[in-house]
C-alpha positions as CSV (number, residue, x, y, z in Angstrom):
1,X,-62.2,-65.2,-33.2
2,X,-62.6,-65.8,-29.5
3,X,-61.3,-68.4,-27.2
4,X,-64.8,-69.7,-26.9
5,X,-64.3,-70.5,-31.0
6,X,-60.9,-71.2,-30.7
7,X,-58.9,-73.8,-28.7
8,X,-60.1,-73.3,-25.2
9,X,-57.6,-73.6,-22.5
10,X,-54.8,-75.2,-24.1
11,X,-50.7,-75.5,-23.8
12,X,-49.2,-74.8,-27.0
13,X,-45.8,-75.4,-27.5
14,X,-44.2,-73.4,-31.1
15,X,-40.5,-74.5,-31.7
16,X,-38.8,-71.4,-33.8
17,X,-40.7,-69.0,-32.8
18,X,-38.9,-66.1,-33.2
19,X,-39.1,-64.7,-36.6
20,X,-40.9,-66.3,-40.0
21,X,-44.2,-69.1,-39.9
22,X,-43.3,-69.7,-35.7
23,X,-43.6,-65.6,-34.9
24,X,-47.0,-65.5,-36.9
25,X,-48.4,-68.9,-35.9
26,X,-47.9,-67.6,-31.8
27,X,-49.3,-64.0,-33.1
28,X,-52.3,-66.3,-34.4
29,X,-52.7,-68.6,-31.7
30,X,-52.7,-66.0,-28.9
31,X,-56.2,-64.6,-29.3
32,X,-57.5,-67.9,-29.8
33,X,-56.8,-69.3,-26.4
34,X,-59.0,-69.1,-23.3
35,X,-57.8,-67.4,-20.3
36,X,-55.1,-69.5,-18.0
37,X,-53.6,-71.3,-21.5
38,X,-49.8,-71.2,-21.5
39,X,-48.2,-70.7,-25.0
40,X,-44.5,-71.5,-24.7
41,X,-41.7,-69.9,-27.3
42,X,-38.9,-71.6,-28.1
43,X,-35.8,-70.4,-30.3
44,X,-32.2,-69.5,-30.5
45,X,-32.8,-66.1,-30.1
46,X,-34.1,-64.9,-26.7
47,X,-33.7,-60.8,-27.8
48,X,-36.7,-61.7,-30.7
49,X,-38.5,-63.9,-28.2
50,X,-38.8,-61.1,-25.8
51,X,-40.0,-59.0,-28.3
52,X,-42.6,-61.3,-29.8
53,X,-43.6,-62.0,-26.2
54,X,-44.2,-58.2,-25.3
55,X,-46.3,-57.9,-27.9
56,X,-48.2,-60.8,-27.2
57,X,-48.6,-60.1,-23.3
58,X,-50.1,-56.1,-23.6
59,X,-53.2,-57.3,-23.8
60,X,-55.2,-58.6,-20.4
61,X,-56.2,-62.4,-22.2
62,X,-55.2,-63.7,-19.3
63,X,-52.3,-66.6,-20.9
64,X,-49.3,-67.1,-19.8
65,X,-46.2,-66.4,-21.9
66,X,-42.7,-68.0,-21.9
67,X,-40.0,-68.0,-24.0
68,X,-37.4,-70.8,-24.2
69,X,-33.9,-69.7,-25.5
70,X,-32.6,-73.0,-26.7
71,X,-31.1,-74.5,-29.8
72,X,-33.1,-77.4,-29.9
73,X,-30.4,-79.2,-32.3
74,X,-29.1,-80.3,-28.9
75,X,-30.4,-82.5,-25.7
76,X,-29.4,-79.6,-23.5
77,X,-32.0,-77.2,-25.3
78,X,-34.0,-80.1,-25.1
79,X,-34.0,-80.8,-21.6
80,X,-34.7,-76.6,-21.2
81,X,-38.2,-76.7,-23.1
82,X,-39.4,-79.7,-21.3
83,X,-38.4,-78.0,-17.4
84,X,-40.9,-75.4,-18.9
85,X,-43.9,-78.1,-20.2
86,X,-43.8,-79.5,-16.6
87,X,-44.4,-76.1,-14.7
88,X,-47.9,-75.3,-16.6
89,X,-50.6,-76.2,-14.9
90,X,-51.8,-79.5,-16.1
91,X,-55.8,-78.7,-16.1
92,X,-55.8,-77.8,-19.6
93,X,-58.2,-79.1,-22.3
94,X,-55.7,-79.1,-25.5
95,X,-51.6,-80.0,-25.6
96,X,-50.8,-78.7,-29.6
97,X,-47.0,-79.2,-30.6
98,X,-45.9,-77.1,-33.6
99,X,-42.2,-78.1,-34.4
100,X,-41.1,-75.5,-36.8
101,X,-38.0,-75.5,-35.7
């Protein structure tokens, strides 16, 4: 599926992303956004993070990739994934929360 077909230029925000339904939701997501979306990872473990966002970044699709390393139990974590919301550009046509977390 292209972007075109997919979600256009979105921000998508996937709480527990790291291993289980979050990895393969972002893994499912990523080719279905149009060039300049921002897909922002959040989970305790930044080592699968990283991982889950090199493989998600070899390709040139153009979307930005960031992974939050937060437990999200907790304001602190909290506070991290929103200082990441508020540097994506705001010109985006789609905001989709998935709170698996």
């Amino acid at each position: 599926m292209s972007a075109v077909e997919g979600f256009g230029k979105a921000l998508v925000i996937i709480t527990g992303a790291s291993k289980g339904f979050g990895r393969a939701l972002a893994l499912s997501m990523a080719p279905r956004l149009a060039e300049g979306s921002a897909l922002i990872l959040a989970a305790r473990s930044d080592d699968k993070l990283q991982e889950l966002k090199a493989e998600l970044s070899c390709g040139e699709s153009g979307l930005t990739v960031r992974c939050v390393a937060a437990d999200l139990g907790c304001q602190a974590g909290v506070d991290r994934v929103i200082t990441e919301i508020r540097d994506v550009d705001p010109d985006i046509d789609h905001l989709l929360l998935f709170n698996n977390a």
